[in-house]
C-alpha positions as CSV (number, residue, x, y, z in Angstrom):
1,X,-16.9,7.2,11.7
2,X,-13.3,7.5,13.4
3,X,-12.6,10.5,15.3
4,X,-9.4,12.3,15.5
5,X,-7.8,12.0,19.2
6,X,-8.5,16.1,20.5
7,X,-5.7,18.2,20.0
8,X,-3.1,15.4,17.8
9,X,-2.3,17.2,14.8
10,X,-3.8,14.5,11.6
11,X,-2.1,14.4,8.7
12,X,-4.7,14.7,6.0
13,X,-2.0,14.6,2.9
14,X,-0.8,11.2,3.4
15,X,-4.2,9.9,3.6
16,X,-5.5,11.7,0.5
17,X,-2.2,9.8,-1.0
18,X,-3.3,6.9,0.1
19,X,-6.6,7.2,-1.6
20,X,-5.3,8.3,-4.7
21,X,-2.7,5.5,-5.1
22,X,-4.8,2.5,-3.7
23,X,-7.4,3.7,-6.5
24,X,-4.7,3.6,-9.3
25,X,-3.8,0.6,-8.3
26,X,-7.6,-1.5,-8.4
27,X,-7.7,0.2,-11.9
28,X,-4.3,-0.8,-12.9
29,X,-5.5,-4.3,-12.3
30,X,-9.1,-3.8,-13.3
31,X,-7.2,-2.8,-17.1
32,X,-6.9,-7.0,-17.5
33,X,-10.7,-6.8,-18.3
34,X,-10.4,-4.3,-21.5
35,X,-7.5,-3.5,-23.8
36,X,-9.2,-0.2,-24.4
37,X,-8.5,1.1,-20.6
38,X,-5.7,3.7,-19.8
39,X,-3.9,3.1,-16.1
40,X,-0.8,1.0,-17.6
41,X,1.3,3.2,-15.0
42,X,-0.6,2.5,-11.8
43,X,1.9,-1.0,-10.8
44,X,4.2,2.5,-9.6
45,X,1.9,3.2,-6.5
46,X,2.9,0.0,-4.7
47,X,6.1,1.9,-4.3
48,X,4.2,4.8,-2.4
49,X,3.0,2.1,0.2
50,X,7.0,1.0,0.8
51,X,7.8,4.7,1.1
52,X,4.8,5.4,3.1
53,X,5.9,2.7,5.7
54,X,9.0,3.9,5.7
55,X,8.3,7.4,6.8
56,X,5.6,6.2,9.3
57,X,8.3,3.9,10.8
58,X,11.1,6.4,11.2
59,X,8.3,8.8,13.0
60,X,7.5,6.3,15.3
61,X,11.5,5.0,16.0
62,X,12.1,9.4,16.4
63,X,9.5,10.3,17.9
64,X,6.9,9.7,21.6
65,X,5.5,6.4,19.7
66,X,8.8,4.3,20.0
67,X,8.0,0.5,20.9
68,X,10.6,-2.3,21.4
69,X,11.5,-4.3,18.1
70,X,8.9,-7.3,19.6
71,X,5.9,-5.0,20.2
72,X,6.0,-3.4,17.1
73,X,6.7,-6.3,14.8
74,X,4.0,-8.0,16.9
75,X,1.8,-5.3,16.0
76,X,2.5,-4.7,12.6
77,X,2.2,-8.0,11.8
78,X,-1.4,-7.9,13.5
79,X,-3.0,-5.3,11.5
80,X,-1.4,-6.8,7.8
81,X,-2.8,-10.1,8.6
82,X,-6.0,-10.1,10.7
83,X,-7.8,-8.0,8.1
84,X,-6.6,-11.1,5.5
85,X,-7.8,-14.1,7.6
86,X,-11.3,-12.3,7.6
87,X,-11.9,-11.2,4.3
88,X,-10.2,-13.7,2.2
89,X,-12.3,-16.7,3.1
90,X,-15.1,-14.7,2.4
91,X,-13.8,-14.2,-0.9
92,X,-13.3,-17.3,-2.2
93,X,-16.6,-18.3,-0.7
94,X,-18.2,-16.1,-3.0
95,X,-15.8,-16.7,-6.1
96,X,-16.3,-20.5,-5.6
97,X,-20.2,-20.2,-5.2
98,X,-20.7,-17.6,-8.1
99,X,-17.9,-18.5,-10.2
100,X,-16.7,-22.5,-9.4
101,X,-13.4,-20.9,-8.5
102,X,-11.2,-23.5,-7.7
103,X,-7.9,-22.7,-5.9
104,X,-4.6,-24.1,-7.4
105,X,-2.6,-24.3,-4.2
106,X,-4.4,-26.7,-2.2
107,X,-5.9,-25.4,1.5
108,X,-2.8,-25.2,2.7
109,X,-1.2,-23.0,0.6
110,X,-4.0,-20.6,1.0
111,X,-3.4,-20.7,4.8
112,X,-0.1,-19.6,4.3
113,X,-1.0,-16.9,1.6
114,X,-3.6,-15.4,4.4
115,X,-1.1,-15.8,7.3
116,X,2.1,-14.7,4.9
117,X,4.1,-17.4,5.7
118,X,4.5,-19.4,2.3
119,X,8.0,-17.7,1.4
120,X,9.2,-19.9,-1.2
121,X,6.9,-22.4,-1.7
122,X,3.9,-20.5,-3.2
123,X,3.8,-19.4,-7.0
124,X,2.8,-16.1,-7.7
125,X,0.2,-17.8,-10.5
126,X,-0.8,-19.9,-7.9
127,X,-2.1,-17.4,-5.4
128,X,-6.0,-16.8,-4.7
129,X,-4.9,-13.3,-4.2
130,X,-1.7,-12.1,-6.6
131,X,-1.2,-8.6,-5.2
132,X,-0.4,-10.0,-2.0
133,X,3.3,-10.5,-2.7
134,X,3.4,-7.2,-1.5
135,X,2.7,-8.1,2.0
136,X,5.1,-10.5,2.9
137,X,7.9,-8.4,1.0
138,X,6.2,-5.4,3.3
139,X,7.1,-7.4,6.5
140,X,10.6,-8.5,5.6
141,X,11.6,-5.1,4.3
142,X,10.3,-3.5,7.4
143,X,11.8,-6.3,9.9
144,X,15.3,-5.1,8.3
145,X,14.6,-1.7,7.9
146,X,13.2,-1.3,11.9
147,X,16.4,-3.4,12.8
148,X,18.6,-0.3,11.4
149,X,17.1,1.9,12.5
150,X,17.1,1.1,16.2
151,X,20.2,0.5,15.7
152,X,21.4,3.1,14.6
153,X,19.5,5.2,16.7
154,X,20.9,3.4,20.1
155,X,24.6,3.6,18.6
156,X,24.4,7.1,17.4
157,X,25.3,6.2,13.8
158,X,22.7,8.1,12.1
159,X,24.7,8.9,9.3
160,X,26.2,5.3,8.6
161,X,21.9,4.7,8.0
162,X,21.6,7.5,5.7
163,X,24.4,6.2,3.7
164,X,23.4,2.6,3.2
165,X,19.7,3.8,2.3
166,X,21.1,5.7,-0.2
167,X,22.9,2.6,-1.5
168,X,20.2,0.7,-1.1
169,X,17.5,3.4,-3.2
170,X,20.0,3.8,-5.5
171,X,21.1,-0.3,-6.3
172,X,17.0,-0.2,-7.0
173,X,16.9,2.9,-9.9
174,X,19.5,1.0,-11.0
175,X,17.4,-2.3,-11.4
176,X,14.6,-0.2,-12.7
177,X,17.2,0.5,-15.9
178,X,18.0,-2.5,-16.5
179,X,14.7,-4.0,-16.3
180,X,13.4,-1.4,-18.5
181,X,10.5,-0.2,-16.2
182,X,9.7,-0.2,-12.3
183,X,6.8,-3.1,-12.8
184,X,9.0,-5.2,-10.3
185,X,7.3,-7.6,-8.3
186,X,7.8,-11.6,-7.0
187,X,7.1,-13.2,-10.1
188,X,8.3,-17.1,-8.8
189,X,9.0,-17.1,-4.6
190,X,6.6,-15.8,-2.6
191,X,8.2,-13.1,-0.7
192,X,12.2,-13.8,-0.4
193,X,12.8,-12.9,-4.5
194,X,15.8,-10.9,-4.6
195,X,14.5,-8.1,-6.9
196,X,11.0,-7.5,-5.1
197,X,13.1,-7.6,-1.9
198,X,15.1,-5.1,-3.3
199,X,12.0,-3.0,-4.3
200,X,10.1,-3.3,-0.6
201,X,13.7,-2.0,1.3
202,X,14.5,0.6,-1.1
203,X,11.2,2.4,-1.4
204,X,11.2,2.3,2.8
205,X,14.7,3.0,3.2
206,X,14.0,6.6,0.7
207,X,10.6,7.2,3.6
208,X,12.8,7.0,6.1
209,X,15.4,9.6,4.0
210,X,12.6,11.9,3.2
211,X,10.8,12.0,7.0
212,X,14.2,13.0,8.3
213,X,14.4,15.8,5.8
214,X,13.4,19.3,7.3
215,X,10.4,21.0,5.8
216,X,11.8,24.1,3.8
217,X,8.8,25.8,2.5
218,X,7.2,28.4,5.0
219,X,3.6,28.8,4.2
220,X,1.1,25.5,4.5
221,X,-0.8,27.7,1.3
222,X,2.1,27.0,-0.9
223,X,2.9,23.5,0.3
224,X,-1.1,22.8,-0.6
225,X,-0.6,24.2,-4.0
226,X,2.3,22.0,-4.9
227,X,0.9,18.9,-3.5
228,X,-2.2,19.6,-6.1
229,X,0.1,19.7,-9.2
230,X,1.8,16.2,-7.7
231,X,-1.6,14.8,-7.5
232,X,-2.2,15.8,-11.2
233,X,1.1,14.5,-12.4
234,X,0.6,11.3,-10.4
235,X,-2.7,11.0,-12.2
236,X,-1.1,11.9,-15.9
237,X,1.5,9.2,-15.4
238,X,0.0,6.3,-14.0
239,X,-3.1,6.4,-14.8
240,X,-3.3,8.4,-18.2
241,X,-0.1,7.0,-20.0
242,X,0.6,3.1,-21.0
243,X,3.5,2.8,-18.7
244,X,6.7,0.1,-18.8
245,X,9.1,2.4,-19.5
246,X,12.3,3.9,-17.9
247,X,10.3,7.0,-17.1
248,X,9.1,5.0,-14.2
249,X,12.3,6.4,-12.5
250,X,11.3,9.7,-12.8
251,X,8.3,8.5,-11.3
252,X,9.6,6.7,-8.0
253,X,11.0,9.9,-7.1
254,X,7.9,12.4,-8.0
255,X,6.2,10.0,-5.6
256,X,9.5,10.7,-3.2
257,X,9.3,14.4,-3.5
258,X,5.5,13.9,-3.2
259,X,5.6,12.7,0.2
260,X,7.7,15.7,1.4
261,X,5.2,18.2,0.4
262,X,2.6,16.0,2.9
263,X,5.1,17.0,5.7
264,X,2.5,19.2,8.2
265,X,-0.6,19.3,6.3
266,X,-2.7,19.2,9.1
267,X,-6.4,18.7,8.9
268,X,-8.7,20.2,11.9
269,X,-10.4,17.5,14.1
270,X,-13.6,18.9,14.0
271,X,-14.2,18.4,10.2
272,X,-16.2,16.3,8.7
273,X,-14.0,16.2,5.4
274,X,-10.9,15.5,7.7
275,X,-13.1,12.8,9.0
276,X,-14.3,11.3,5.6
277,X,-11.0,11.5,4.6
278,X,-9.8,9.4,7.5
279,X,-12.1,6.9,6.9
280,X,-11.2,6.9,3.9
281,X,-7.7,6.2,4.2
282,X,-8.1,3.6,6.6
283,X,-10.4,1.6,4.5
284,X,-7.8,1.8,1.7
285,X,-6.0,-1.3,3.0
286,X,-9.4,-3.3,2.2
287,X,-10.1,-1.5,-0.9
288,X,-6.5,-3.1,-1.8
289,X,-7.4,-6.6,-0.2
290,X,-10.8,-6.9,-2.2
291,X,-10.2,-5.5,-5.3
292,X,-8.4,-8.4,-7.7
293,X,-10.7,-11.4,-6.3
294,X,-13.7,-8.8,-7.2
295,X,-12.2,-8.3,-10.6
296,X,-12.0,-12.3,-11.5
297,X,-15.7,-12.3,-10.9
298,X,-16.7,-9.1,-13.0
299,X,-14.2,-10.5,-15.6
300,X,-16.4,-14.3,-15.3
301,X,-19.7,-12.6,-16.2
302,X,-18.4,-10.1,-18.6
303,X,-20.5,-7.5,-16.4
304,X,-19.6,-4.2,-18.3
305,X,-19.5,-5.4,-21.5
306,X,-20.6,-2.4,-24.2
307,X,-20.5,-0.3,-21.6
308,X,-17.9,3.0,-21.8
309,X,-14.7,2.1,-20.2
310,X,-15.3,5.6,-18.3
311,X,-18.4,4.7,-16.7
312,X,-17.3,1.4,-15.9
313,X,-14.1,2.3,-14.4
314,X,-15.9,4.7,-11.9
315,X,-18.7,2.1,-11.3
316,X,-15.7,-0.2,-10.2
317,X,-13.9,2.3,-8.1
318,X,-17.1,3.3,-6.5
319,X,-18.0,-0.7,-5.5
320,X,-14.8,-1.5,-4.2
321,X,-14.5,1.9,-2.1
322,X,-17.9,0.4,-0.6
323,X,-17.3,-3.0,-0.1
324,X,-14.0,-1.9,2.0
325,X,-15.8,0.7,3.7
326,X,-17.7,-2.2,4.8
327,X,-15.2,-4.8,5.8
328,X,-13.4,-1.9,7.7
329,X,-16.2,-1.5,10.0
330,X,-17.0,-5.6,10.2
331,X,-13.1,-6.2,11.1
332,X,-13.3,-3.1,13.7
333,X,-16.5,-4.7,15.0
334,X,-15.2,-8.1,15.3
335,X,-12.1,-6.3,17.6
336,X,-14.5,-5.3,20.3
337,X,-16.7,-8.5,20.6
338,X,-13.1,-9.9,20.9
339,X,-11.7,-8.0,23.7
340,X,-14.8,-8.0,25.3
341,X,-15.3,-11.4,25.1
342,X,-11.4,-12.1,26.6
343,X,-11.4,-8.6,28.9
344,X,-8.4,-7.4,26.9
């Protein structure tokens, strides 16, 4: 299990967010498998990532953990794509063995689906893993987004950022109208679409808005209270309610307003929910990687069929929360032999 560095303040909110929303998003995806399934709303926490990244970002640009624009890039780009290069062979080893899953792209294109470097030559239909249009838009947005905000931090012009963010954030509610709903994703290129684009900057650009916002509310009681009711409302909207609608914009910025409650809610070190929790969240990434391929197989042997969506649902969750746990700790162990093996 992870341990908390001794005396570093953790920030249990944002990983119980990241919990919540990587789970509404296996389900949202797990609904293919039965018309009778709620979670039509859960396409809205991909959003929370972008906004989580942003926030994370601008902490790191502010604050004791700035890097050059090479070494973080560098690293950032590490931790997206090594845990994809190790778990996404495996998985369509076991979808071709189990299933005679047969991938549509060629080797090749799978290469650049695991290394996110197919840009426009991959179809979203075409992908061994579909949700991962998210990960190459992730890495463009933030290349821009860290870009500004260096340089705006070097040049003093801090407010000249806040001003094109809010452009930005506010040219994507717009889309969201027109569109009709915030399901917005890379539906032909592979990462340079215009729209999802426009979706990856705008949900970092309003993380990096709301982690420069100061923390109004006194008492860490109250700010635990209101975080609840979000978690509630965030459970009533995306994964109660059908979703595609224009409410999603109401949405985007619960999940905004969200994020500043988690501002210093602090979990002690020496807890072992703080540290289930942390494992937790840092398994989500895997839980997110797993999940869809997992899903085509269920969906190929009709696994839960006459069973209660209920039960089914948290038979799912609960699978795919264990699998990742797993990977997590197969990926971390495959680190160390590494380094040892090259002295790094």
């Amino acid at each position: 299990m992870p341990r908390i560095t001794e005396n570093k303040q953790y920030n249990i909110a944002l990983d119980i967010y990241r919990i919540l929303f990587t789970t509404l998003i296996m389900l949202h995806h797990f609904r293919s498998y039965s018309d009778v399934m709620p979670y039509g709303g859960g396409y809205m926490a991909t959003d929370f990532f972008f906004m989580l990244s942003g926030y994370l970002m601008y902490l790191s640009v502010k604050g004791h953990d700035k890097k050059s624009v090479a070494v973080y890039l560098v690293k950032r780009y590490k931790r997206l794509v090594i845990p994809l290069i190790v778990c996404n062979p495996v998985l369509l080893s076991v979808s071709y063995v189990f299933s005679g899953y047969r991938l549509s792209n060629g080797l090749v294109g799978f290469v650049k689906e695991n290394f996110m470097i197919e840009f426009f030559t991959c179809s979203i239909s075409e992908r061994f893993n579909p949700p991962m249009w998210y990960l190459g838009t992730l890495f463009i947005a933030t290349i821009i987004c860290y870009l500004i905000l260096c340089f705006s931090s070097v040049h003093s012009f801090a407010w000249i950022t806040r001003v094109l963010m809010v452009v930005i954030a506010g040219s994507y509610i717009i889309l969201v109208c027109l569109n009709g709903n915030g399901n917005i994703y890379t539906e032909s290129a592979a990462v340079f679409a215009w729209r999802s684009m426009l979706r990856g900057i705008s949900g970092m650009s309003v993380g990096i808005i709301v982690a420069s916002l100061p923390v109004k509310v006194k008492t860490s009681r109250t700010r635990w209270v209101i975080f609840a009711v979000f978690m509630i409302v965030y459970l009533y909207f995306m994964a109660w309610r059908d979703g595609y609608s224009r409410i999603d914009i109401l949405i985007y910025i619960l999940i905004a307003l969200g994020i500043v409650t988690c501002k210093n809610l602090t979990g002690t070190s020496d807890s072992k929910i703080t540290e289930s929790v942390l494992l937790f969240g840092k398994a989500s990434y895997y839980a997110f990687i797993i999940h869809y391929p997992i899903i085509r197989l269920i969906d190929y042997y009709r696994l839960f069929d006459g069973m209660d969506w209920k039960i089914y649902s948290m038979i799912f969750a609960f699978l795919i929360w264990i699998l990742a746990l797993m990977c997590h700790e197969i990926v971390i162990t495959i680190n160390k032999l590494t380094r040892r093996a090259f002295n790094v």
